[in-house]
matplotlib code that plots the C-alpha trace (Angstrom):
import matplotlib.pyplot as plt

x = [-20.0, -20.4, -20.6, -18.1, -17.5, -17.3, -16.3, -17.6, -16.4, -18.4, -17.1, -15.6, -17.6, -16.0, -17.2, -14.9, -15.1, -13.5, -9.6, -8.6, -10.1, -8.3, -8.0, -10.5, -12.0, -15.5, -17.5, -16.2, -15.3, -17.8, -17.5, -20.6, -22.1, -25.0, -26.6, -27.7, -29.4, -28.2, -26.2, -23.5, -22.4, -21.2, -18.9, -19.4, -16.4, -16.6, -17.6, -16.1, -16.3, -13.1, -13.0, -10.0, -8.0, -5.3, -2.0, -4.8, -2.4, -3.4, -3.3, -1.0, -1.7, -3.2, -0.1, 2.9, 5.6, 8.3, 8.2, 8.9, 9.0, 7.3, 7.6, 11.8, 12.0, 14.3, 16.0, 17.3, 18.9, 20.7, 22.0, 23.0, 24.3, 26.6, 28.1, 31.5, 33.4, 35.3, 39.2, 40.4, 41.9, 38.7, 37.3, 33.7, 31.9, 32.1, 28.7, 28.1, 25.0, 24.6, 21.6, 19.6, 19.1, 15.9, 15.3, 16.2, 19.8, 20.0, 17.1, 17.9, 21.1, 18.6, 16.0, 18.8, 20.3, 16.5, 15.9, 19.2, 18.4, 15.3, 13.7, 13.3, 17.0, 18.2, 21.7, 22.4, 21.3, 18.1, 16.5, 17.5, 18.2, 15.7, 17.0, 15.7, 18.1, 21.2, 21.9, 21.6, 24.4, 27.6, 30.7, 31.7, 29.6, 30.9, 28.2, 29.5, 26.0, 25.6, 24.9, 22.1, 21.2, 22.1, 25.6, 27.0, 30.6, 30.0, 29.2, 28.6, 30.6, 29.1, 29.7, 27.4, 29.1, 26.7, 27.7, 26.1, 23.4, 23.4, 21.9, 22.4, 23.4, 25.6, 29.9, 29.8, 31.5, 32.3, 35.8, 35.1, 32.2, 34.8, 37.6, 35.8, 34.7, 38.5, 39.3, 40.7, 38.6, 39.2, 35.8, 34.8, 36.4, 33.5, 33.2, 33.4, 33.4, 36.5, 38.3, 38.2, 39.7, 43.6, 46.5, 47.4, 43.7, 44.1, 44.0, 43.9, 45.1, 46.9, 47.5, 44.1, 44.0, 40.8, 39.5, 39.6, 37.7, 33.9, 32.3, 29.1, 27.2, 23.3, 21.9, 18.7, 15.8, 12.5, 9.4, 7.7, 10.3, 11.2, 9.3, 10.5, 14.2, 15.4, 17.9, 21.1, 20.3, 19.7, 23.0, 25.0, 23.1, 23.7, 27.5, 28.0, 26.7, 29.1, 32.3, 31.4, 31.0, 34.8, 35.6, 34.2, 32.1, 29.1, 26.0, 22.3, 19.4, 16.9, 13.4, 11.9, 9.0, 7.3, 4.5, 3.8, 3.0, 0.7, -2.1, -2.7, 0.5, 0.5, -2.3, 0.0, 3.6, 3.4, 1.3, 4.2, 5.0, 1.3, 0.8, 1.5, 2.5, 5.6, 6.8, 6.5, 8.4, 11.1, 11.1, 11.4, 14.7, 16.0, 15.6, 17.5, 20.1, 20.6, 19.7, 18.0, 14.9, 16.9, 19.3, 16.1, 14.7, 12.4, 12.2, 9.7, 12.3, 11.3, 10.3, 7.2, 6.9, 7.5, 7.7, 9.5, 6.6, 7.8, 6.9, 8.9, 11.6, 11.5, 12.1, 14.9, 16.3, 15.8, 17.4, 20.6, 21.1, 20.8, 23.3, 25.3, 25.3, 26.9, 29.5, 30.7, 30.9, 33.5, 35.4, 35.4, 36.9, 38.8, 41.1, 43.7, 46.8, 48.4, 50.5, 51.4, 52.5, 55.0, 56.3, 57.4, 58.6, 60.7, 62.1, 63.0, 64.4, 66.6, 68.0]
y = [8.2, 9.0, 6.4, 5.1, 6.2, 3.0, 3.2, 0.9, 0.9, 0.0, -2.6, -0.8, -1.2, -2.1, -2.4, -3.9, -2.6, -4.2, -5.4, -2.4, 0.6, 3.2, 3.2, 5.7, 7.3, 7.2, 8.5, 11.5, 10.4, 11.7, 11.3, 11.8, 10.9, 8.7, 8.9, 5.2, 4.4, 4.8, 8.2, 6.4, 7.8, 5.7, 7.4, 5.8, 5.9, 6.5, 4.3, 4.1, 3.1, 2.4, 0.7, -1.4, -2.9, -4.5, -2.1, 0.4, 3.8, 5.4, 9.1, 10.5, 14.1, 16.4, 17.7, 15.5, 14.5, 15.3, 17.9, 17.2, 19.6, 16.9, 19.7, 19.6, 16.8, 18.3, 20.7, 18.0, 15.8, 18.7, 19.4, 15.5, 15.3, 18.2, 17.0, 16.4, 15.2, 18.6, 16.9, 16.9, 13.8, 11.6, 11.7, 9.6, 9.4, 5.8, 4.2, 0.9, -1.4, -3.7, -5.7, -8.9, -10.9, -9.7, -6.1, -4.5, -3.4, -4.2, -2.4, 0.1, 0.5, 0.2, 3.0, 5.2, 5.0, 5.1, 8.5, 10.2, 7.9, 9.2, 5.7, 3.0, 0.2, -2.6, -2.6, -4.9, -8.5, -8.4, -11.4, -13.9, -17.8, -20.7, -20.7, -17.2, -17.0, -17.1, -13.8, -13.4, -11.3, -13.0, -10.6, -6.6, -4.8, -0.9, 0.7, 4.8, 6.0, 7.5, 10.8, 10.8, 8.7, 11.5, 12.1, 8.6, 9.9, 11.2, 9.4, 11.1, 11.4, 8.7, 5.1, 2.8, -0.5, -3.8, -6.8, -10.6, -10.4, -10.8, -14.5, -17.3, -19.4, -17.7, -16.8, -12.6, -12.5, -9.0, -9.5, -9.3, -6.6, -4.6, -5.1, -3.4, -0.5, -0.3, -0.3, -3.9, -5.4, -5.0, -4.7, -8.1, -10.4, -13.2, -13.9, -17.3, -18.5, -20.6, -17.8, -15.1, -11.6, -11.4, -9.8, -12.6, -12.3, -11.5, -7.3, -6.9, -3.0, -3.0, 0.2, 2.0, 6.0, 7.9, 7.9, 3.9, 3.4, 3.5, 7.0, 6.0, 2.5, 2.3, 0.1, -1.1, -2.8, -4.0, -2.9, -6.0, -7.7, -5.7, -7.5, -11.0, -10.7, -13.6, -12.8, -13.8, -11.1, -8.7, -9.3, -9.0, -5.9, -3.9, -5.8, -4.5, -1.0, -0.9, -2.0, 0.5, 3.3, 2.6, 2.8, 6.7, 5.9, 8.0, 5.9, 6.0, 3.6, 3.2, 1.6, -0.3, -1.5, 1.3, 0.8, -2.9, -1.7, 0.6, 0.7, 4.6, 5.5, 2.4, 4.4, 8.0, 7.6, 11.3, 10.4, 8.4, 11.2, 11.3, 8.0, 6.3, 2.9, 3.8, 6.2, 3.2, 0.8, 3.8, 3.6, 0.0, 0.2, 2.7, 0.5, -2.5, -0.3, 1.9, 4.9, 8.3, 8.7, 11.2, 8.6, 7.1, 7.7, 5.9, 5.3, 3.1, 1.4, 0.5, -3.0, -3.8, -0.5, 0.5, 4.3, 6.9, 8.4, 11.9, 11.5, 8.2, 9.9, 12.7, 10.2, 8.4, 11.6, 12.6, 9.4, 10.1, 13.3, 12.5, 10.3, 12.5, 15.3, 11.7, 11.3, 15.2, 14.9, 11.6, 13.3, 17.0, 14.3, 12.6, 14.0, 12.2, 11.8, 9.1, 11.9, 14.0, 10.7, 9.4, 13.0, 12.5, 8.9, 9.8, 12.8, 10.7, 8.5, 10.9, 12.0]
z = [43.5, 39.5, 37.3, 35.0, 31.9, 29.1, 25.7, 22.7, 19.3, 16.6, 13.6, 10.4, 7.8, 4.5, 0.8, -1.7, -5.4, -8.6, -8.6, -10.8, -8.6, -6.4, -2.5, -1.7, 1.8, 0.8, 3.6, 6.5, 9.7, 12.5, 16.3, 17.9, 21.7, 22.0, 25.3, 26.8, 29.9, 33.7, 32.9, 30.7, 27.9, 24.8, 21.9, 18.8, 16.8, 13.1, 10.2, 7.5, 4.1, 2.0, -1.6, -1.6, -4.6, -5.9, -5.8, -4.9, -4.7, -1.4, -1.7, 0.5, -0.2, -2.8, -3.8, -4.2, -2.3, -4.5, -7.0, -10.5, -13.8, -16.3, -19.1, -19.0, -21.0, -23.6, -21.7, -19.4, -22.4, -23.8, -19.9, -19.6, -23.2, -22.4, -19.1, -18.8, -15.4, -14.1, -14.0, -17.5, -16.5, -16.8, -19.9, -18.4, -15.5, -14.6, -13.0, -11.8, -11.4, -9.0, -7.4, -7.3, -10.8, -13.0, -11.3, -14.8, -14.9, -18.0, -18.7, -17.1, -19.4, -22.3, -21.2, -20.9, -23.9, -25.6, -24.1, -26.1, -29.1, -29.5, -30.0, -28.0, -28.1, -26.6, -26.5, -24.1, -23.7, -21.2, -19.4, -17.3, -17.5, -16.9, -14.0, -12.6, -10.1, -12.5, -13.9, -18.0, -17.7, -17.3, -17.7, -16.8, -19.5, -19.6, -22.2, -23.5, -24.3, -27.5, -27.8, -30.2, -33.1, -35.5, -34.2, -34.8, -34.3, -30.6, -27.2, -24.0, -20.9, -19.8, -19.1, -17.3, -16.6, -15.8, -14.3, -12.9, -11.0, -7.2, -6.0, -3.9, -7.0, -9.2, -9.1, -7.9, -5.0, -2.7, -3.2, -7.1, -6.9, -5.1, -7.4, -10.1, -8.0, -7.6, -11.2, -11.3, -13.9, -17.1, -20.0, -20.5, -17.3, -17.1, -13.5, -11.6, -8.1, -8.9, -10.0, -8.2, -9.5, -8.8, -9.8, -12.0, -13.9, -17.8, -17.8, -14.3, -13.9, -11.0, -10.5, -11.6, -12.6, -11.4, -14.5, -14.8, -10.9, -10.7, -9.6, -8.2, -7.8, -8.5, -6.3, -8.6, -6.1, -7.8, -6.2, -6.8, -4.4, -2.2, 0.4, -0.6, -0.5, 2.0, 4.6, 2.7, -0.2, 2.4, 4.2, 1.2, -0.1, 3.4, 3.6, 0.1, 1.0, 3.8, 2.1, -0.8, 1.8, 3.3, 0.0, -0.3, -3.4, -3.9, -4.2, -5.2, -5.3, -8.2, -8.1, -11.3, -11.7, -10.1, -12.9, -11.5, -7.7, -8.1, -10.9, -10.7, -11.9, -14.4, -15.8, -15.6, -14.4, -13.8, -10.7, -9.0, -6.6, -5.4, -3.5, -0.8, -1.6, -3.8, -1.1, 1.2, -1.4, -1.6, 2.3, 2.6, -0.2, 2.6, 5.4, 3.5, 2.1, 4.9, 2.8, 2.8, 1.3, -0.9, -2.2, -3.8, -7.2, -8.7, -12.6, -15.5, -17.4, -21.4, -21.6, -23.8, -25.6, -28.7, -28.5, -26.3, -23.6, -22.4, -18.5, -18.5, -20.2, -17.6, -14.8, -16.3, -17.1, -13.4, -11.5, -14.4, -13.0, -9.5, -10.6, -11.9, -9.4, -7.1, -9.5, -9.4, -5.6, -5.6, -8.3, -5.9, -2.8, -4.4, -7.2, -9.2, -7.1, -9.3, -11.5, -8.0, -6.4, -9.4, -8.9, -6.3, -6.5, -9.2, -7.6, -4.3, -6.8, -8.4, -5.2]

ax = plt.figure().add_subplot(projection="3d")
ax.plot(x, y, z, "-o")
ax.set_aspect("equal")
plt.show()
């Protein structure tokens, strides 16, 4: 009878390099048969060798995953500075941020407006409390970007609107999140637990116009916790999510802090689509959110700098337009019916 085959694997061998190296394969896996005694045959299975780091990028191909022109910088601000919402009935697209407290809404708001004002601005409050589950933000924030610093007279057709954070400790609740989707709210309603949004709420609009409802919601996820979120934030995220899709609201989700997760594309944000852990952090804000991959953008939001840097620009620019292009297909679905339908109330009326 022939003998049995056995197979033994030899360890992995690895060799650890300084905290601010790259993941790297150093050595080419081989598979070759080493003949022992007694007619059996062991395989040893490859060694290898792998430097390992601190948000060491893994690189997941030579060419990236998702192509980008880096070169379109300009173009793309004259394209977004033009846009206007297609019914002539809604003179701004109307986009609302929502997410956990400290993942850079606000920032997000500020970056933005940066890219069109040619410098870098804060024109919203950014930070959060000592507390750093309480949200800085307190009240509905709606922002009209400018259009440029040189054109003081013109904004674009644009509003993004910012809001408390979500978190176990603080006063958003769905009901209210949803109210503003539905163009309840009115600019400025500070939100409390104790008092929810009703009709009887100071500048409630009670019957909102398409123009006055939110077009698309940005979900914004930090990479640096998107591992860490407890079960409660992730049940409101994916019941949010839900009641926003019976709604018929386009959304999107954006990832900050891309330049904290991984150190290569710290170095060169252009290199953000040529990795593997920020495709996995993008995959992970799928799974929470219940989202494609190509819902997902990720963007570098201004925070410590000083001056505009064009590949950051071209991200934000990028994740805007996705945007966008989300806000063009709930206005296609759904267009204003409120003129159509006091037509015809008024001609039942009549008769």
């Amino acid at each position: 009878m022939a003998e049995k085959t056995e197979g033994k694997s030899s360890p992995f061998s690895f060799s650890f390099t300084s905290p601010n190296s790259e993941c790297n394969l150093l050595s080419s896996p081989e598979t070759k048969p080493v003949m022992s005694g007694k007619g059996k045959t062991i395989i040893a299975l490859p060694t290898f060798t792998i430097s390992s780091s601190q948000n060491a990028c893994p690189s997941s191909e030579e060419s990236p995953w998702r192509q980008v022109d880096w070169s379109a910088g300009r173009a793309s601000v004259e394209t977004i500075r033009s846009y206007a919402p297609a019914p002539d009935s809604v003179p701004a697209a109307r986009v609302l941020l929502v997410g956990p407290v400290g993942v850079g809404k606000s920032s997000f708001i500020n970056s933005i407006q940066s890219v069109f004002y040619g410098r870098v601005v804060n024109r919203t409050m950014v930070g959060t409390s000592l507390n750093s589950s309480v949200s800085f933000t307190k009240q509905l924030q709606s922002y009209q970007l400018y259009s440029s610093r040189e054109r003081v007279d013109e904004s674009m057709a644009l509003v993004l609107s910012d809001m408390v954070g979500l978190g176990e400790t603080n006063g958003l609740t769905l009901h209210d999140t949803l109210a503003v989707i539905k163009g309840h709210v009115p600019d400025g309603h500070t939100f409390s637990a104790c008092c929810p949004v009703v009709s009887d709420t100071p500048g409630y609009v009670k019957e909102p116009s398409l123009a006055e409802k939110i077009h698309c919601v940005v979900f914004v996820v930090s990479g640096l916790d998107i591992s860490s979120y407890s079960d409660t934030m992730k049940s409101t995220l994916y019941q949010l999510r839900e009641h926003i899709s019976a709604l018929g609201v386009q959304q999107v989700a954006v990832l900050t802090h891309v330049d904290k997760v991984c150190a290569k594309t710290a170095r060169d944000i252009s290199q953000v689509y040529n990795g593997l852990l920020l495709k996995q952090a993008m995959l992970k804000v799928g799974d929470l959110l219940g989202m494609p991959l190509s819902s997902i953008v990720p963007v570098k939001n201004y925070s410590e700098e000083l001056e505009l840097d064009p590949h950051t620009d071209t991200l934000l620019l990028g994740a805007l337009d996705h945007i966008l292009q989300s806000v063009d297909l709930y206005l296609r679905d759904h267009p204003e019916r409120g003129s159509a339908e006091r037509a015809v109330s008024s001609a039942s009326a009549s008769s």
